[in-house]
C-alpha positions as CSV (number, residue, x, y, z in Angstrom):
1,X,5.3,14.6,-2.0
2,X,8.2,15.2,-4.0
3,X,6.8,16.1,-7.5
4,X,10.1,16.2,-9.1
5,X,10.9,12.5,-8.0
6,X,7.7,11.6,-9.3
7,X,7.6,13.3,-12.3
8,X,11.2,11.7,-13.2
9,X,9.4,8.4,-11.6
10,X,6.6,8.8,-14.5
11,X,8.7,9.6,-17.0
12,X,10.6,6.2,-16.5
13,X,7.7,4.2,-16.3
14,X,6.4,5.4,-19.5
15,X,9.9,4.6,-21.4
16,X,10.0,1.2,-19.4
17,X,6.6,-0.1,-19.4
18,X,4.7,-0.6,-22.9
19,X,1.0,-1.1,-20.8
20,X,1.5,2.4,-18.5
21,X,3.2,4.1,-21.7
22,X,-0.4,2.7,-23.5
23,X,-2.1,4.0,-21.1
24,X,-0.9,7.5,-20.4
25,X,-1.0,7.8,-23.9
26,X,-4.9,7.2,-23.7
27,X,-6.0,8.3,-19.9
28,X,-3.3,10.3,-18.7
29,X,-4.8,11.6,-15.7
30,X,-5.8,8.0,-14.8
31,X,-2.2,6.8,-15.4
32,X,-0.8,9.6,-13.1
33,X,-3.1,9.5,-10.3
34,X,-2.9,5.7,-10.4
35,X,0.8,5.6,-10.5
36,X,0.4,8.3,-7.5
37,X,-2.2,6.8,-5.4
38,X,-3.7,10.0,-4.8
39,X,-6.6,12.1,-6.5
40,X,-4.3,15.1,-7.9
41,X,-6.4,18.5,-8.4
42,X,-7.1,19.0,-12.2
43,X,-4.5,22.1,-12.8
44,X,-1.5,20.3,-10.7
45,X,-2.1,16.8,-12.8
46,X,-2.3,18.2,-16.0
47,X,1.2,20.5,-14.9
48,X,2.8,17.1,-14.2
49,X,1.3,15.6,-17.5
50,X,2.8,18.5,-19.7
51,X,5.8,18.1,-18.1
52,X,6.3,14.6,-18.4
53,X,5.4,14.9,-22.3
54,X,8.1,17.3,-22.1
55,X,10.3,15.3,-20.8
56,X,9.9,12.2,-22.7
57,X,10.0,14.5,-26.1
58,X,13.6,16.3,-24.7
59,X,15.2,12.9,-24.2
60,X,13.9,11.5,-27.4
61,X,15.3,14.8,-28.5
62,X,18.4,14.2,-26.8
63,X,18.9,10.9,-28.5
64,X,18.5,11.9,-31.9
65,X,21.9,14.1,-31.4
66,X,23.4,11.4,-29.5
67,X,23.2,12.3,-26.2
């Protein structure tokens, strides 16, 4: 599995999708392993979580200044 690719795959779903950006917002894990179709250990889903947030907050960031 390429976690990059799905992490950018998240990331756009969330911006694009009002009902998955709800629910990440309120069961994050469920929205990522959902979106994945697999059961992600604990530590490695919440890694992709953080960095999704991240994400999201940089381009939102980003956006602010123009970019």
């Amino acid at each position: 599995m390429d976690i990059k690719a799905k992490i950018n795959e998240i990331v756009d779903k969330v911006k694009n999708d009002k009902d998955f950006e709800s629910k990440f917002k309120s069961d994050p894990v469920g929205a990522v392993e959902g979106l994945l179709g697999v059961d992600v250990p604990n530590d490695q889903v919440e890694k992709i979580i953080d960095t999704v947030k991240a994400k999201i907050s940089l381009d939102k960031l980003g956006g602010l200044f123009g970019r």
